[in-house]
VMD Tcl script that builds the backbone (N, CA, C; Angstrom):
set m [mol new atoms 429]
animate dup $m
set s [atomselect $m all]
$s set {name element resname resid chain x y z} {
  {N N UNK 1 A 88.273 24.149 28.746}
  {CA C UNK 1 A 87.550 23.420 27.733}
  {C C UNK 1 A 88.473 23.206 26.552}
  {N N UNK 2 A 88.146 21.772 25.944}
  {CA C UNK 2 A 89.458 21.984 24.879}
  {C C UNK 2 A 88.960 22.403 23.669}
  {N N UNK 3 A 89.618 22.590 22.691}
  {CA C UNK 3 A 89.026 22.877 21.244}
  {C C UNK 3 A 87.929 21.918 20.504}
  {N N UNK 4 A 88.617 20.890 20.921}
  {CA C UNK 4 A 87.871 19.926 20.152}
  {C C UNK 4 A 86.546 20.085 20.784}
  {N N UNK 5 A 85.786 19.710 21.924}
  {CA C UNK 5 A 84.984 19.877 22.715}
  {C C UNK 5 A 83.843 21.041 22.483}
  {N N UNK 6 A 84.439 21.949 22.082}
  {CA C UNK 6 A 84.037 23.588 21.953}
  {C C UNK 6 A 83.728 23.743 20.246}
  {N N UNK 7 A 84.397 23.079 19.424}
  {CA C UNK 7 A 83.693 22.532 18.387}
  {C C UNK 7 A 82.723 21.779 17.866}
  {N N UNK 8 A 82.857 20.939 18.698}
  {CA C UNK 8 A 81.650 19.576 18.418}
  {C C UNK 8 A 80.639 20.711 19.033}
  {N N UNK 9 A 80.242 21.366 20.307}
  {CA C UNK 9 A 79.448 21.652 20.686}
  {C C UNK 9 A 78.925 22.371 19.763}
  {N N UNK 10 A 79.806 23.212 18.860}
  {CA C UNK 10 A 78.822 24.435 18.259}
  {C C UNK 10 A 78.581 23.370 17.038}
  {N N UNK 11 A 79.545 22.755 16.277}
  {CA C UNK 11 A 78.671 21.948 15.280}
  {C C UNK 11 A 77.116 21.368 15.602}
  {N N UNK 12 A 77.260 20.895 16.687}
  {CA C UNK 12 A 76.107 20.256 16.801}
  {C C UNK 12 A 74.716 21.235 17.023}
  {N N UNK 13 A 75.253 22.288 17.809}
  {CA C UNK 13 A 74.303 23.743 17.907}
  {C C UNK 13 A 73.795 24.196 16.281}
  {N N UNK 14 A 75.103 24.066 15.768}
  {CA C UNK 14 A 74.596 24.933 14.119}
  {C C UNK 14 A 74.006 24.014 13.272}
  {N N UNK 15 A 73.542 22.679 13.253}
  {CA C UNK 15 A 73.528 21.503 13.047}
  {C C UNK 15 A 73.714 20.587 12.419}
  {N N UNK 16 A 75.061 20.579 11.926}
  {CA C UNK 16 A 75.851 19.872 11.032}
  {C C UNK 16 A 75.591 18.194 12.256}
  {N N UNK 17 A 75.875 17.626 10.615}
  {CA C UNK 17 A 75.651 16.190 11.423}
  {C C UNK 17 A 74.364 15.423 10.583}
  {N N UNK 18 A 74.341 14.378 11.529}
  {CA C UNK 18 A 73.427 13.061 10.899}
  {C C UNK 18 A 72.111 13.955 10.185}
  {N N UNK 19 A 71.474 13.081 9.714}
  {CA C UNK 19 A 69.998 13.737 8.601}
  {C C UNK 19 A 69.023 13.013 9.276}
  {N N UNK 20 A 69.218 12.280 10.157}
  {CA C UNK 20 A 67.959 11.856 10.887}
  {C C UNK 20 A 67.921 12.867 12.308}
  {N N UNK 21 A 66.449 13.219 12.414}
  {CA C UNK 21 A 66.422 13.914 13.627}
  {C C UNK 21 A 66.312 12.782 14.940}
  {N N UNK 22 A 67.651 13.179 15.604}
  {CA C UNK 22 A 67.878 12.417 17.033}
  {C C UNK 22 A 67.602 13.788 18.171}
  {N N UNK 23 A 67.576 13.640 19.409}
  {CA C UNK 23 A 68.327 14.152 20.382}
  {C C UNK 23 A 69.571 14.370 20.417}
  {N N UNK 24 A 69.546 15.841 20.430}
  {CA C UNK 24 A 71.183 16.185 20.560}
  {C C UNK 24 A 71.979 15.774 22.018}
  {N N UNK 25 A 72.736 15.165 22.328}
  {CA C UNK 25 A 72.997 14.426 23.216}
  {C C UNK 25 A 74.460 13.812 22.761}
  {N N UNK 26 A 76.008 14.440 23.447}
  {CA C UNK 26 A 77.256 14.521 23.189}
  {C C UNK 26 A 77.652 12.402 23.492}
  {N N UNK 27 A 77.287 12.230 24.623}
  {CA C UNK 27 A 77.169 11.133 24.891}
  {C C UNK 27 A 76.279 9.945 25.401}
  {N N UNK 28 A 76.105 8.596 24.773}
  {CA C UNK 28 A 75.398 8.129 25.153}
  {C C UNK 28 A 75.998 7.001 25.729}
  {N N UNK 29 A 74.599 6.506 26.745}
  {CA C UNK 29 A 75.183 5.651 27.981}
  {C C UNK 29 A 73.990 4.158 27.523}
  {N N UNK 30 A 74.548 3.422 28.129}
  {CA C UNK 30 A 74.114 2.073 28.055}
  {C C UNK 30 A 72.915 2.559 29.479}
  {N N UNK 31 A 71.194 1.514 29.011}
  {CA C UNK 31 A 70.245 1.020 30.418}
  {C C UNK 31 A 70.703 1.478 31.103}
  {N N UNK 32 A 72.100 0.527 31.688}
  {CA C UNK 32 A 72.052 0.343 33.478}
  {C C UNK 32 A 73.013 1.703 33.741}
  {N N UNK 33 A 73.952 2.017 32.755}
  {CA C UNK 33 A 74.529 3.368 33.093}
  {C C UNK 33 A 73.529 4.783 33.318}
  {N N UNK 34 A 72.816 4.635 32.833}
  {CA C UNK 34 A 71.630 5.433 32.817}
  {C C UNK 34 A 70.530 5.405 34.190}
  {N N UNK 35 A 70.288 4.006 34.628}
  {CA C UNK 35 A 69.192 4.068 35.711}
  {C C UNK 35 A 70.261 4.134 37.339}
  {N N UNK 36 A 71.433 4.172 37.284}
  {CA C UNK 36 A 72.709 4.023 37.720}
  {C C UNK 36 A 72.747 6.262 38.505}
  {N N UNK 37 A 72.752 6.341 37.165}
  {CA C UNK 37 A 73.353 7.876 37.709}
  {C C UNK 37 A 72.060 8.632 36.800}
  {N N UNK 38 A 71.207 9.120 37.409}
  {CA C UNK 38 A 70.387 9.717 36.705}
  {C C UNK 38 A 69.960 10.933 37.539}
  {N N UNK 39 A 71.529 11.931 38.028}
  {CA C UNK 39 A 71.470 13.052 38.761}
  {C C UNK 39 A 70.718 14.127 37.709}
  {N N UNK 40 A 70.244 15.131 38.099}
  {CA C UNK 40 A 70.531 16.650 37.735}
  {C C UNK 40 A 71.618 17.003 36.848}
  {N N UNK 41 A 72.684 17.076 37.182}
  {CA C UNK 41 A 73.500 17.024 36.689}
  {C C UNK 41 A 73.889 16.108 35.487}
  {N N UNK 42 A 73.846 15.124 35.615}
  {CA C UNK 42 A 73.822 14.155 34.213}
  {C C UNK 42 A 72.938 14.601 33.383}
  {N N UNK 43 A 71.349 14.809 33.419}
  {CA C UNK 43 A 70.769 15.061 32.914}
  {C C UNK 43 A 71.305 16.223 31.698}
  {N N UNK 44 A 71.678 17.105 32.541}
  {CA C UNK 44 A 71.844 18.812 32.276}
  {C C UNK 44 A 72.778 19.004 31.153}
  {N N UNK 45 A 73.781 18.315 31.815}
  {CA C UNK 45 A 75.213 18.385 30.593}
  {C C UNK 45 A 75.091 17.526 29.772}
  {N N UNK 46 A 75.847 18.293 28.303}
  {CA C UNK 46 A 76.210 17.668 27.354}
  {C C UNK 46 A 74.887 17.129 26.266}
  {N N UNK 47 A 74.109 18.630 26.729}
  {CA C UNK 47 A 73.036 17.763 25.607}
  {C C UNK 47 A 72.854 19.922 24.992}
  {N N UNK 48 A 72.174 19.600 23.812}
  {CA C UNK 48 A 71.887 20.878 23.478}
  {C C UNK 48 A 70.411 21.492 23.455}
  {N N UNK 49 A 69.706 22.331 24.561}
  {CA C UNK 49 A 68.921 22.900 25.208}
  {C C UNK 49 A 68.234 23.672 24.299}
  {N N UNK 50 A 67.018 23.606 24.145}
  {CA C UNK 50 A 66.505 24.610 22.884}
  {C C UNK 50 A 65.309 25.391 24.059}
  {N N UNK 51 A 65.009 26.472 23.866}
  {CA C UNK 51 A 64.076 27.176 24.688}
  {C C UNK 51 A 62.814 27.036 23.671}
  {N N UNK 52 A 61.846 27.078 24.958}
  {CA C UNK 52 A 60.417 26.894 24.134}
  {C C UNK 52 A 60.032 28.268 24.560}
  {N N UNK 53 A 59.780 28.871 23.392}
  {CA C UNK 53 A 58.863 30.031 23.132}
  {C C UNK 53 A 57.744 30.025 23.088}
  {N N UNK 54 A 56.963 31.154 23.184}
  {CA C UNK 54 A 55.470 31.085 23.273}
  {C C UNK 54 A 54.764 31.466 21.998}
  {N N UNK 55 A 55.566 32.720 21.304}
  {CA C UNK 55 A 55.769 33.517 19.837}
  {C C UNK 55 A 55.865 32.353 18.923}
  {N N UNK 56 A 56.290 30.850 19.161}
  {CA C UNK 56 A 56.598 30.145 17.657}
  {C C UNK 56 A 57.577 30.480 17.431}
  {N N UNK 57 A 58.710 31.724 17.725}
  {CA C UNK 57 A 60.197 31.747 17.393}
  {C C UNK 57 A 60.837 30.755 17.599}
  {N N UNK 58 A 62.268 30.512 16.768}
  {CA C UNK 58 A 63.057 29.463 17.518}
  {C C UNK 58 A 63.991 30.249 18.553}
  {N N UNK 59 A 64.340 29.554 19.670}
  {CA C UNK 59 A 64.513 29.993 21.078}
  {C C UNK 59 A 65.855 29.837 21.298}
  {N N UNK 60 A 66.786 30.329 22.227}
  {CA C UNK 60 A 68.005 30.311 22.402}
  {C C UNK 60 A 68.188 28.652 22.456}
  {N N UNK 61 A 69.408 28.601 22.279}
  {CA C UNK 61 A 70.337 27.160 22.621}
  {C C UNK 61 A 71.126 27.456 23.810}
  {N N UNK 62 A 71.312 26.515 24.492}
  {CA C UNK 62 A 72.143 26.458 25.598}
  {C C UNK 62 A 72.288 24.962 26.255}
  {N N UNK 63 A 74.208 24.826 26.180}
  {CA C UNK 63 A 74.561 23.930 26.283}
  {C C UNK 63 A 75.544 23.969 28.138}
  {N N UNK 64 A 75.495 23.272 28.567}
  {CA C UNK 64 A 76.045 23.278 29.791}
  {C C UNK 64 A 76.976 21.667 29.556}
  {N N UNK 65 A 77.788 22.252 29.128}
  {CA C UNK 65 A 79.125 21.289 28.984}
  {C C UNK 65 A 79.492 20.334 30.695}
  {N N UNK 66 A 80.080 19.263 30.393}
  {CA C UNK 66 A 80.694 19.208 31.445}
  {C C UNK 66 A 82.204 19.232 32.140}
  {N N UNK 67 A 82.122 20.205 31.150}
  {CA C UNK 67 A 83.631 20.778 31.851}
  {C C UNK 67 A 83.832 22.267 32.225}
  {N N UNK 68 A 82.383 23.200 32.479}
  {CA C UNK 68 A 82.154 23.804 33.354}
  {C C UNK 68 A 82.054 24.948 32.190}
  {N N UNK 69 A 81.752 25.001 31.335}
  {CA C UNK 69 A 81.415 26.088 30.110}
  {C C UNK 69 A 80.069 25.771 29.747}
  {N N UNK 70 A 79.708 27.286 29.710}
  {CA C UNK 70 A 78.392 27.046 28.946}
  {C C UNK 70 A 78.245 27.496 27.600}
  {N N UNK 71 A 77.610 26.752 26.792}
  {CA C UNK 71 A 77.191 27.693 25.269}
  {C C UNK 71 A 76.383 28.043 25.305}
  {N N UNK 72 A 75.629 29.903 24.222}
  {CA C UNK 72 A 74.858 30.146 24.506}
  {C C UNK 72 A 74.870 30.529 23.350}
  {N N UNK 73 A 73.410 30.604 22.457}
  {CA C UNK 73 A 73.427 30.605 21.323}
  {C C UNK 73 A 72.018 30.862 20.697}
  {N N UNK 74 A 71.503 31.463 19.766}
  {CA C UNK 74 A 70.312 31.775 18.883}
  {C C UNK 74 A 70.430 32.396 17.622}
  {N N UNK 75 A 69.315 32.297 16.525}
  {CA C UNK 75 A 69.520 32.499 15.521}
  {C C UNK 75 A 69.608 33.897 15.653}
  {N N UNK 76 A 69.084 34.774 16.409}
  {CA C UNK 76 A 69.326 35.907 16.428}
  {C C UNK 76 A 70.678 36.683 16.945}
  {N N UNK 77 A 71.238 36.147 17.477}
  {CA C UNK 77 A 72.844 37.298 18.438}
  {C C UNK 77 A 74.095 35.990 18.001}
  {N N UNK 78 A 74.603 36.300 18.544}
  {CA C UNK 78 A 76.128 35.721 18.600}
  {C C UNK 78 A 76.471 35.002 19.758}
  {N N UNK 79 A 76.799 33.855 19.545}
  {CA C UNK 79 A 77.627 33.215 20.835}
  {C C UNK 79 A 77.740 33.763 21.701}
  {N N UNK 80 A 77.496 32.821 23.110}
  {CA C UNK 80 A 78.410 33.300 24.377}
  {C C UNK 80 A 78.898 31.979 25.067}
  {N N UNK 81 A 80.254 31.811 25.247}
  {CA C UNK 81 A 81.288 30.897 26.557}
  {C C UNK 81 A 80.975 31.478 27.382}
  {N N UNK 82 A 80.253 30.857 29.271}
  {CA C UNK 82 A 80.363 31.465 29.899}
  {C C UNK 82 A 80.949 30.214 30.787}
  {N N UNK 83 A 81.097 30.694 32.218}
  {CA C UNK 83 A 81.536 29.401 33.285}
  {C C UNK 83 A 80.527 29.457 34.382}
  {N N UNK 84 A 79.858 27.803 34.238}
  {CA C UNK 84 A 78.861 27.767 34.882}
  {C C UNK 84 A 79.644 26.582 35.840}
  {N N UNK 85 A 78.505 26.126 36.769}
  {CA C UNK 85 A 78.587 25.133 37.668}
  {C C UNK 85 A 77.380 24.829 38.565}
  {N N UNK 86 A 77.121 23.763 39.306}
  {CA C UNK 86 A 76.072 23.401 40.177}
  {C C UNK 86 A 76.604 24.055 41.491}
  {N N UNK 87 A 75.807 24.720 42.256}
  {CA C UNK 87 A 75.865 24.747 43.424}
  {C C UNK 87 A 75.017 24.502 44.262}
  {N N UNK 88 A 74.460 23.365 44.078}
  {CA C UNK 88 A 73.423 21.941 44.920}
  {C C UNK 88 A 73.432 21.382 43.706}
  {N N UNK 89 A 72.417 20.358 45.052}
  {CA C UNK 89 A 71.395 19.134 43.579}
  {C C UNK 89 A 70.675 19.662 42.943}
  {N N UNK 90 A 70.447 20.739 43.169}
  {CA C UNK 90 A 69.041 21.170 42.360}
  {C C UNK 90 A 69.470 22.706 41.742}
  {N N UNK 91 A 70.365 23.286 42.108}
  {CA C UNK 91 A 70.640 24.929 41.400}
  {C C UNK 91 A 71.689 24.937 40.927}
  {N N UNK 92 A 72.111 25.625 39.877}
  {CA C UNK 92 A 73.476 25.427 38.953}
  {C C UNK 92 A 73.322 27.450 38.946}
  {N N UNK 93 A 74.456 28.005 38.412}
  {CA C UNK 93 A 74.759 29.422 38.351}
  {C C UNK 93 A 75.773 29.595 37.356}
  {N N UNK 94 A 75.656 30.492 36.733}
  {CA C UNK 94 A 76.692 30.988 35.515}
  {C C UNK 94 A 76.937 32.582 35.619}
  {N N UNK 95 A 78.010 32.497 34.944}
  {CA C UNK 95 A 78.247 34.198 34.621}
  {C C UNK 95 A 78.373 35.090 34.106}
  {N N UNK 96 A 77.938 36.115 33.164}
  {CA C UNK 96 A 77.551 36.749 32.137}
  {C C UNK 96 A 77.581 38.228 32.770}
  {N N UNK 97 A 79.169 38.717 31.678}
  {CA C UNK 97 A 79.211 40.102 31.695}
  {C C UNK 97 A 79.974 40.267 33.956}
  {N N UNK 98 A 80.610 39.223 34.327}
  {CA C UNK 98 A 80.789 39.816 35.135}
  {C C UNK 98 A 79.779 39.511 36.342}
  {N N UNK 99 A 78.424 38.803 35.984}
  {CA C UNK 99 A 76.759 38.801 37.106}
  {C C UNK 99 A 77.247 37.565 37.284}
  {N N UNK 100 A 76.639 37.302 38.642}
  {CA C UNK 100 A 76.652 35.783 38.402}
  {C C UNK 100 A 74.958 35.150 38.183}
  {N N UNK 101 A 74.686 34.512 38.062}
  {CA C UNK 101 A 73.102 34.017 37.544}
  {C C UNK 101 A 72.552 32.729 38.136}
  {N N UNK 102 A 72.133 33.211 39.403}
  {CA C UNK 102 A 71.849 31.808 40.013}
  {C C UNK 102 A 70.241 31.443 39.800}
  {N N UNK 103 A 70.230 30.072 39.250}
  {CA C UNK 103 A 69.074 29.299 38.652}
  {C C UNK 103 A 68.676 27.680 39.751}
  {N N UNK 104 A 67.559 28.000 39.687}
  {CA C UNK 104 A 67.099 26.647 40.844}
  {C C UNK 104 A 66.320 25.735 39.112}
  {N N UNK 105 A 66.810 24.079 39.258}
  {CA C UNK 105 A 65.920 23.277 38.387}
  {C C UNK 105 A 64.712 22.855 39.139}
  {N N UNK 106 A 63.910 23.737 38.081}
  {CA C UNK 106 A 62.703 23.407 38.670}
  {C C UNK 106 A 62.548 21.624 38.553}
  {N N UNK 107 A 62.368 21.398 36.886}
  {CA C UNK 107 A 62.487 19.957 37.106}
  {C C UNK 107 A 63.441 19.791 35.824}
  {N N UNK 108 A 63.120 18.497 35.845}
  {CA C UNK 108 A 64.486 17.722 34.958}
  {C C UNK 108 A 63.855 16.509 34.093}
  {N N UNK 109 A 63.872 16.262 32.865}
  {CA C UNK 109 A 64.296 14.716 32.420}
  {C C UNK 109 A 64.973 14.334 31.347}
  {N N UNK 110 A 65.236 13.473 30.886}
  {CA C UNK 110 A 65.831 13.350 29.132}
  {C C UNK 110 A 65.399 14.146 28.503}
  {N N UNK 111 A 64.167 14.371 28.255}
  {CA C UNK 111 A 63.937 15.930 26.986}
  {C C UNK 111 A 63.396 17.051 27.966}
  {N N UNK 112 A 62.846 17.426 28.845}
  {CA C UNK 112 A 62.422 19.018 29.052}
  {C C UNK 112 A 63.107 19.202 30.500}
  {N N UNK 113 A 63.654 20.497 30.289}
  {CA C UNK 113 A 64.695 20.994 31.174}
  {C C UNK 113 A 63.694 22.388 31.776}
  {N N UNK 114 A 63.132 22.874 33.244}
  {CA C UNK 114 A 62.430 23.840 33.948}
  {C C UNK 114 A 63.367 24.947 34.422}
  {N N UNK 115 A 63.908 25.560 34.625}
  {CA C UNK 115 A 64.843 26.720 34.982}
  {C C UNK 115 A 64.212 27.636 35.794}
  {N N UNK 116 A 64.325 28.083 37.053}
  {CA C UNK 116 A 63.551 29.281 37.559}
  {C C UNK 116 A 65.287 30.300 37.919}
  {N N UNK 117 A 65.356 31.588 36.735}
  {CA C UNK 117 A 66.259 31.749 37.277}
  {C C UNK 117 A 66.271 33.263 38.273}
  {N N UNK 118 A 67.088 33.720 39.217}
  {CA C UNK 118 A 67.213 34.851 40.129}
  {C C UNK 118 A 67.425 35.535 39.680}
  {N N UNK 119 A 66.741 37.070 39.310}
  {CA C UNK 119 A 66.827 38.273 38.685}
  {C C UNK 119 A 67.153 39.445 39.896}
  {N N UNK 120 A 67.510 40.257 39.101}
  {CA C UNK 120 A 68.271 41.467 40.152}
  {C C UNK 120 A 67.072 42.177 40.732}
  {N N UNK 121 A 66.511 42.418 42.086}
  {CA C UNK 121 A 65.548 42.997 42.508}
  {C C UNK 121 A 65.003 42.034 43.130}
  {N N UNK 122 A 64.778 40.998 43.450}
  {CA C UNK 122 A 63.911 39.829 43.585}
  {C C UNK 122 A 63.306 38.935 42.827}
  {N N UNK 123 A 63.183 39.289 40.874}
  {CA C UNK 123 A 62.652 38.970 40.499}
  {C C UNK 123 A 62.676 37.659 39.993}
  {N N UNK 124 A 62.266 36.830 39.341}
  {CA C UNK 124 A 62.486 35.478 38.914}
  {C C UNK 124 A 62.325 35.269 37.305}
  {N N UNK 125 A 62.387 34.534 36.614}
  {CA C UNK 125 A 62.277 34.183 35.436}
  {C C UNK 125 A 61.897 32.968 35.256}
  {N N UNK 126 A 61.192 32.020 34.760}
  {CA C UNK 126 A 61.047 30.550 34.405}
  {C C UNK 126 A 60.916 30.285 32.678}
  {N N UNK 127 A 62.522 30.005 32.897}
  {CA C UNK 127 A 62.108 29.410 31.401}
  {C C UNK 127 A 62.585 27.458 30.723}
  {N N UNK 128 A 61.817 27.308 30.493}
  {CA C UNK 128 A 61.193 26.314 29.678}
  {C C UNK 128 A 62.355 25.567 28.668}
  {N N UNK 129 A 63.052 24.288 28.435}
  {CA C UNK 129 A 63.557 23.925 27.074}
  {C C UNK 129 A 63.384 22.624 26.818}
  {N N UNK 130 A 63.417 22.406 25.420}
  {CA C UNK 130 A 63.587 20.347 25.279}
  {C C UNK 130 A 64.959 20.581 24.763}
  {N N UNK 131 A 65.016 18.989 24.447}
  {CA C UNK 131 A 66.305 19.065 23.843}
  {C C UNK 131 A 66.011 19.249 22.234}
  {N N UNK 132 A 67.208 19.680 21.584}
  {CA C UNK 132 A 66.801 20.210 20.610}
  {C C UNK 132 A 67.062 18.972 19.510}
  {N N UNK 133 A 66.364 19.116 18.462}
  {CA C UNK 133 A 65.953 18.560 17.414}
  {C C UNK 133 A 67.605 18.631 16.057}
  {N N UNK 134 A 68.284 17.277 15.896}
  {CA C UNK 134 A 69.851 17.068 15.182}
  {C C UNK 134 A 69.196 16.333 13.591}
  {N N UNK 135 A 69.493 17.114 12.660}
  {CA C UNK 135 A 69.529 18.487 12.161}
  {C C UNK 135 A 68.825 19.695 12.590}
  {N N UNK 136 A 69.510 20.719 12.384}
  {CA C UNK 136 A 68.466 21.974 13.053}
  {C C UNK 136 A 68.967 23.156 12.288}
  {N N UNK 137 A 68.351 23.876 11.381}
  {CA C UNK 137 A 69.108 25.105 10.764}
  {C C UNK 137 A 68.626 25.758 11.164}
  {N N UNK 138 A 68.604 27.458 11.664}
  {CA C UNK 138 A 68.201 28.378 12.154}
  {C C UNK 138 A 67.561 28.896 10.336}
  {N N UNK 139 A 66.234 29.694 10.386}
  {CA C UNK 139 A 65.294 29.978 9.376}
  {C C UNK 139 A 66.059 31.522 9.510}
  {N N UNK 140 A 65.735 31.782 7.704}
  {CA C UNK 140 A 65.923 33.019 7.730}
  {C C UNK 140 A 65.272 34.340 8.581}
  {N N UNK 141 A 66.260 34.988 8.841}
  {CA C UNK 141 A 65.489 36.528 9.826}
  {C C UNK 141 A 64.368 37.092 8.777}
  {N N UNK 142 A 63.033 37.803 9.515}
  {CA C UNK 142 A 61.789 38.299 8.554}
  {C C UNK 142 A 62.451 39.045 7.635}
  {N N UNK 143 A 62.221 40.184 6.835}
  {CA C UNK 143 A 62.726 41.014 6.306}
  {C C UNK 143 A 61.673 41.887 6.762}
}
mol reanalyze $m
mol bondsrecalc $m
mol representation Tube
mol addrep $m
């Protein structure tokens, strides 16, 4: 991943940038480029992923670059680079700490992203994101 790349991403995560709220979304494509390639994969990368919570918290960020890095990010912890990739049309996997983390898309579109991901034991996880909202400041922690 290059620098530049790995910058823009977190700028746009921390949300420096335009004052109108857009879709965070690294690149945009013309109509027919769009009804053209409208994989999983296109979808997935290069946009910045906000998790929907149930609490009303704001929810991790997570960006799936397409150059095989992921960002991972919330107002609460610290960054993580990890190296992800698709392995089908429909399941992508990353790696954290060494695990690898294999996730089936449940579904897909321009704003809400379904995740069911494989937990150690059998278990599963489903979590939920849109794309996130450019400006975006993370709110102060309670006291």
């Amino acid at each position: 991943m290059t620098t530049k790349a790995a910058l823009l991403a977190l700028l746009a995560l921390w949300g420096v940038g335009s004052l109108v709220a857009l879709p965070a979304a690294a690149q945009e494509t013309s109509g027919e480029e769009a009804a053209e390639d409208e994989s999983a994969e296109r979808l997935l990368t290069n946009r910045v992923w906000s998790r929907v919570e149930d609490d009303g918290l704001p929810g991790k960020k997570v960006i799936f670059l397409s150059d095989g890095t992921l960002v991972q990010d919330s107002c609460w912890e610290t960054y993580r680079l990890s190296p992800w990739s698709m392995t089908s049309e429909t399941a992508l996997s990353w790696n954290e700490d060494g695990m690898d983390i294999p996730a089936e898309i449940v579904s897909i579109s321009g704003e809400e992203l379904v995740l069911k991901l494989s937990l150690v034991g059998g278990q599963t996880d489903e979590q939920r994101y849109r794309v996130a909202e450019v400006p975006y400041l993370c709110p102060d922690m309670p006291k």
